[in-house]
N, C-alpha and C positions, 0 to 999 in steps of 0.2 A: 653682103653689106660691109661697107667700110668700117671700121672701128675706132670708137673713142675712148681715153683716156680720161679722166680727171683726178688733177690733186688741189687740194682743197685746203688751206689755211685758215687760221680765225673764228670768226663767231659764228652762232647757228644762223644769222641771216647769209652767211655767206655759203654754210651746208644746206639752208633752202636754196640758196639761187643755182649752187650746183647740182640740183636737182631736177632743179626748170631746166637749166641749159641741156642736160642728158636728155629731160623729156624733148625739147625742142628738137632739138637734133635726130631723136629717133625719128621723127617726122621726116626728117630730111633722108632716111636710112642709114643711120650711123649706128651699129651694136657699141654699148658699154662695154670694155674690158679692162681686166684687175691688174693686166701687166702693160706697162709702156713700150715694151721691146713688141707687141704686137701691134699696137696702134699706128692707126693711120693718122689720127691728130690728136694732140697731149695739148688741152688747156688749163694753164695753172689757176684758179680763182685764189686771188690774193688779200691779204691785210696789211694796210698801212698804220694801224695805229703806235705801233713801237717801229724802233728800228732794227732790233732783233728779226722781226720777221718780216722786214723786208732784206735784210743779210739772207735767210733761208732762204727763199726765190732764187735771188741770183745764183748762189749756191749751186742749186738745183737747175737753172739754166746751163749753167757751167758743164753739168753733168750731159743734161740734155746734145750740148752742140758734139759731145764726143760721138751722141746713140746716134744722129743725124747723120757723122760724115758716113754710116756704116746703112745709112737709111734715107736717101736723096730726098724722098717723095713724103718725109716728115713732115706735118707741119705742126706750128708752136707756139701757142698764142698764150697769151699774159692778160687776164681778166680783172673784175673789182677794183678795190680802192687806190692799191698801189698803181694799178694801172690808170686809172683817174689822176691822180696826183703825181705821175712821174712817168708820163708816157715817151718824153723825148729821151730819158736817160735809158729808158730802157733797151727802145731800141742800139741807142750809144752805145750801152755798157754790153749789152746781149744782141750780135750779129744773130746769132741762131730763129730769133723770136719774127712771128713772120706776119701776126695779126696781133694787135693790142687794142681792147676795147673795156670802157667803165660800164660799171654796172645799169647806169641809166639805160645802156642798150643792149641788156640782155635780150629784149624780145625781138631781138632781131638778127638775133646767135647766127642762123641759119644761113642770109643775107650775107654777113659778114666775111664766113665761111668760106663759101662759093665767091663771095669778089678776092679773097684772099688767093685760090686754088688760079685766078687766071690772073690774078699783077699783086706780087707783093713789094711790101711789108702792105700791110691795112692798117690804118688807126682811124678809132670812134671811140670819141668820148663826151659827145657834146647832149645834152639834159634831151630826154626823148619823153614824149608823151606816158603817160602812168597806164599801164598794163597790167591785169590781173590776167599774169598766168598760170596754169594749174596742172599744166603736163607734167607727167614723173615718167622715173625709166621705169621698164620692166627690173624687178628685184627689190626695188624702194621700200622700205620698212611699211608698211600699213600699218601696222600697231600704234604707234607715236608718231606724229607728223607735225610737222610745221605750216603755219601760216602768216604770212603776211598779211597786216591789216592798215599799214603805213609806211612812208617811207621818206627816207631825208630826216634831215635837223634842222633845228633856226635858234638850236641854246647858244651855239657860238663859245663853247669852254676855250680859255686862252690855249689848251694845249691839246685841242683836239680838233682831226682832221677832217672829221665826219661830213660838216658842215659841206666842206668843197668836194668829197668823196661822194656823195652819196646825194648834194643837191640838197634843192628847200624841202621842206617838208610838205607828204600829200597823203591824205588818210583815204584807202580805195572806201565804198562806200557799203553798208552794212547788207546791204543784198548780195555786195559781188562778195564777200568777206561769207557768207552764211551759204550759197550757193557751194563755194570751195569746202565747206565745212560738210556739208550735205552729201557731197561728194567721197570724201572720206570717210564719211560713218557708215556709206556704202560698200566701199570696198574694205570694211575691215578696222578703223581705226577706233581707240578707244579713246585715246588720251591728244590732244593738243593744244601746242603753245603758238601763243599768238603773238606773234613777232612785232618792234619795231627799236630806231634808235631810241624813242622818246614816248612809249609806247600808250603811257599815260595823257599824252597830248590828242590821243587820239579823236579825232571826229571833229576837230575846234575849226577846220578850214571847210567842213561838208556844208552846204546850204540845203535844208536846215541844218544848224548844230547839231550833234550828239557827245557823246563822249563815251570813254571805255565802261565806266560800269554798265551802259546802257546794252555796249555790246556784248558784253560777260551775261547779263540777263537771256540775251538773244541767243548765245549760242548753249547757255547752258538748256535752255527749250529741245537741241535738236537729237535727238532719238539718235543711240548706239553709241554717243560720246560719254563716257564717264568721268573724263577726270582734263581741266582745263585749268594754263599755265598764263602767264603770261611775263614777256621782260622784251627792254631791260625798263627800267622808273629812274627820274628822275625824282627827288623828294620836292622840289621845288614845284610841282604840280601835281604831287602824289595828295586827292581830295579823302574827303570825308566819305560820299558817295561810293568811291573805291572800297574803301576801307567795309563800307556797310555791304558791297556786295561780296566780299571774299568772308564776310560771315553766314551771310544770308545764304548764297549759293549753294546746292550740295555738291555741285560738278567743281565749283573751284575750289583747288587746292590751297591749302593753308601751307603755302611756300614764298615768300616775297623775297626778290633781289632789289635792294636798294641802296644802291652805291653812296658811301659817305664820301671817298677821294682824302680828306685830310680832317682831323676836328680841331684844329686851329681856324677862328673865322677869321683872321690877319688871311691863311693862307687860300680859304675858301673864295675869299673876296678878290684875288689876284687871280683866281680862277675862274671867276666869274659865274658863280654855281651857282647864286640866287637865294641860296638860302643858307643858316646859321647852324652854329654847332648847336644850338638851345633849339630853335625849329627843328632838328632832326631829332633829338631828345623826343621832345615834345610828341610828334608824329611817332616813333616807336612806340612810345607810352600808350598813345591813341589806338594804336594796332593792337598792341598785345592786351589792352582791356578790354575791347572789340572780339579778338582771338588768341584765348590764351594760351593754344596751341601750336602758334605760328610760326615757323619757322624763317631765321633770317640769313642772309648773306650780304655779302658787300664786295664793293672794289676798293682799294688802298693805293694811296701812288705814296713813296715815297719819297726826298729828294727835291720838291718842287723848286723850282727857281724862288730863292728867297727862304725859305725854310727854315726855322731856328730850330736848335735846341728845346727849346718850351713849347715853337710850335708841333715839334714829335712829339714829345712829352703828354700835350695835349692831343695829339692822337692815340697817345698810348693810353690815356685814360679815358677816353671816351670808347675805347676798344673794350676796355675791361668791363667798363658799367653798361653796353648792348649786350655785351656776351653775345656774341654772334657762333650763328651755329654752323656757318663755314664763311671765310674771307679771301679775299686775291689778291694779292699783293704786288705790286707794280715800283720797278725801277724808275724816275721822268725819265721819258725817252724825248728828246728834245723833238718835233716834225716843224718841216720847211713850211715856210709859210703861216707858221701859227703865234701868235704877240708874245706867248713864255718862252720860246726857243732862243728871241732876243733880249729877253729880261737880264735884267744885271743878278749879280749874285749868282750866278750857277752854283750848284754842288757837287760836290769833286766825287766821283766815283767811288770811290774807298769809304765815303760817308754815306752813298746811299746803300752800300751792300752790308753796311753793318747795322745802319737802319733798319734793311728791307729784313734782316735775322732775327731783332729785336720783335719786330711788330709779328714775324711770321710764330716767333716764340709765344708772346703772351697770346694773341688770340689762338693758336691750339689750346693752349690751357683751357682758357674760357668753351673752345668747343668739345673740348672731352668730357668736361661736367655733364655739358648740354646731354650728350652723346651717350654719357653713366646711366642718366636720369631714366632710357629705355628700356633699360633691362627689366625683366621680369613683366616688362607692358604686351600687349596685343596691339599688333599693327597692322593697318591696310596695307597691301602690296599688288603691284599691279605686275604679274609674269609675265617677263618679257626676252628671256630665253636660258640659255642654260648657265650656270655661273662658269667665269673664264678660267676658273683652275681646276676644278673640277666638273666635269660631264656628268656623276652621277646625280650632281646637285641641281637644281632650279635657281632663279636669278629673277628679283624685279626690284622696284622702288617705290619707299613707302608717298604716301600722299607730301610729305617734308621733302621728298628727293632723295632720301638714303638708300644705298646700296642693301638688300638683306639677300641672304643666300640662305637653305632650306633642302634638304632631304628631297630628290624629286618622288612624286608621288604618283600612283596612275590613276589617281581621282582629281589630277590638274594639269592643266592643258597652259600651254603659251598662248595667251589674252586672258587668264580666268583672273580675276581680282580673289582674292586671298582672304583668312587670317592669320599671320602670323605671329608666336608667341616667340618674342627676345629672350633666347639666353646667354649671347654672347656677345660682347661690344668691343671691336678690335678698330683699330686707328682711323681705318676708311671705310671700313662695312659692318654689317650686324647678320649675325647668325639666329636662326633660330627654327622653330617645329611648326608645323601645320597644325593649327587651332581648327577650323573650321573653312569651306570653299564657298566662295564667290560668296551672294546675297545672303545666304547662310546665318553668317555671323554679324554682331553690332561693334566694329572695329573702332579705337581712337583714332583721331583724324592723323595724329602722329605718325 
């Protein structure tokens, strides 16, 4: 069998689609392998969202065209968003690259392939029909999986590329979405998170209508799954109905990622995000009266084109009062073609790095509390392999998404759901004893 490479940048929708393309390809006879110096073809799947990493690609092509003169019969192709949105520089900038195709055609990896093997360079990147695929390689995590349940944007953020990346938005339909689920609770999986850009938008373009909580009801019905995710939300469409099934549910997890971006509504408004610093107030509140258990996260840009002083200020205080129990924190990275790139007032670099130190400062604070608050609690955890610094230890994550590490035991198995009892809170993980296994025990949702 010939042999493929993949390296993978970016978000989990982009470590599902490199998952599909591995499955597709084995169809075609293509073995996965973990080293590129044996590969017969290295495709990069990429991200355009910053500029930073689309710098690592080239980079990394740079490398590439050296393995190639020592490897004639390489071939090199450039996948995802960056290749969506910067197909002719690519080829420009990287002679080495011999196939370039966006993500709209992934289900046609195969195709591509093979025209590539008899006349290069290839480029495809033009919007292809919505395909629910569900092939994976041999080795693919079964424990934790991904799904796709949508795809594309139509929010149009002034400073986000997705839009043109990734196409209009199309919600596959809650059979094909339940069928792939049905699938994996087959072969082993406990835990999945239900993919999209807009994830909450979900079902609004299907005839009939549905939407995500209808589909979180659905899947939580399917036998062997125990523990369902979902992201990323917009708060500008994050409903009531949502809100009532992440209470209601027992399989969904009390985990929400919902990105604030700035709490200045001057600068929200420039971004075109739909909704106000007092609606996101509001909507937390709404949440955590609903689940008081809930844990939260966010994305942070700092720097926006236009930015004051007050308007950080007021991000910094709307930081404090979420108390968010982890955050991400974002430099603007300017992308071509998007309305903030040419906005006046840019901000000078030396002001977003001392920004981006400020904001990364206070919300640690605020998640260390959060993070105190565990100790001496019993918590769900889902085993899901050995911890990485130690082997004699067990490794999984509570229903919040935290890291706990634990004494391995021979009365627990990788997939057993846990109790474990907190007795140690260290910056990024929690340590703690075996209270009781699997159904056993009545755990905090924490």
């Amino acid at each position: 069998m010939a042999k493929l490479h993949l390296i993978t940048y970016g978000c989990q929708m982009n470590e599902y689609d490199s998952e599909r393309v591995a499955g597709l390809l084995k169809a075609e006879q293509y073995e996965l392998t973990d080293s590129e110096h044996d590969a017969d073809v290295i495709l990069l799947n990429t991200c355009a969202i910053r500029e930073k990493a689309e710098d690592k690609v080239f980079s990394k092509l740079g490398e590439l065209r050296a393995l190639k003169r020592t490897r004639p019969h390489l071939m090199v192709g450039v996948m995802g968003c960056m290749a969506q949105l910067h197909k002719d520089e690519i080829l420009k900038r990287a002679p080495v690259v011999d196939l370039v195709f966006g993500s709209p055609a992934i289900a046609r990896v195969g195709e591509l392939v093979e025209r590539a093997r008899r006349a290069r360079p290839v480029l495809e990147t033009g919007e292809a029909p919505l395909v629910k695929i569900t092939a994976k390689p041999d080795g693919a995590s079964r424990l934790k999986s991904f799904a796709t349940v949508m795809e594309g944007c139509e929010k149009h953020c002034t400073f986000c590329v997705v839009p043109v990346t990734r196409g209009r938005q199309r919600s596959h339909t809650p059979a094909a979405v339940l069928d792939e689920i049905e699938r994996l609770a087959a072969e082993g999986c406990r835990e999945v998170t239900l993919l999209g850009q807009t994830v909450e938008m979900y079902g609004r373009d299907l005839q009939p209508p549905t939407d995500l909580a209808a589909l979180l009801h659905a899947v939580n019905d399917v036998d062997g799954i125990a523990r369902i995710r979902f992201t990323t939300s917009n708060p500008f469409n994050f409903t009531s109905r949502l809100i009532a099934a992440i209470r209601d549910l027992p399989k969904v997890c009390e985990y929400v990622h919902l990105p604030l971006q700035s709490g200045s509504n001057r600068v929200l408004a420039r971004m075109n995000r739909g909704y106000t610093r007092e609606r996101y107030l509001d909507l937390i509140a709404e949440l955590r009266d609903a689940v008081p258990d809930v844990a939260v996260s966010t994305d942070l840009i700092v720097g926006f084109p236009g930015e004051t002083d007050a308007d950080f200020d007021a991000t910094l205080e709307t930081v404090e009062r979420v108390a968010y129990d982890n955050v991400f924190v974002f430099r603007y990275s300017p992308r071509p073609g998007t309305p903030a790139a040419t906005m006046p007032d840019q901000v000078p670099l030396t002001v977003k790095a001392e920004r981006n130190s400020r904001l990364l400062a206070v919300a640690g604070r605020a998640a260390a509390i959060r993070s105190a608050q565990l100790a001496g609690q019993t918590v769900e955890v889902l085993v899901d392999g050995r911890a990485k610094k130690n082997a004699d230890e067990l490794a999984g994550r509570t229903r919040c998404n935290r890291v706990v590490n634990f004494e391995a035991d021979a009365r627990v198995a990788i997939g057993d759901i846990v109790a474990i009892r907190i007795t140690d809170v260290l910056p990024h993980s929690l340590r703690g004893t075996l209270a009781a296994r699997v159904e056993e025990a009545v755990c905090l949702s924490r």
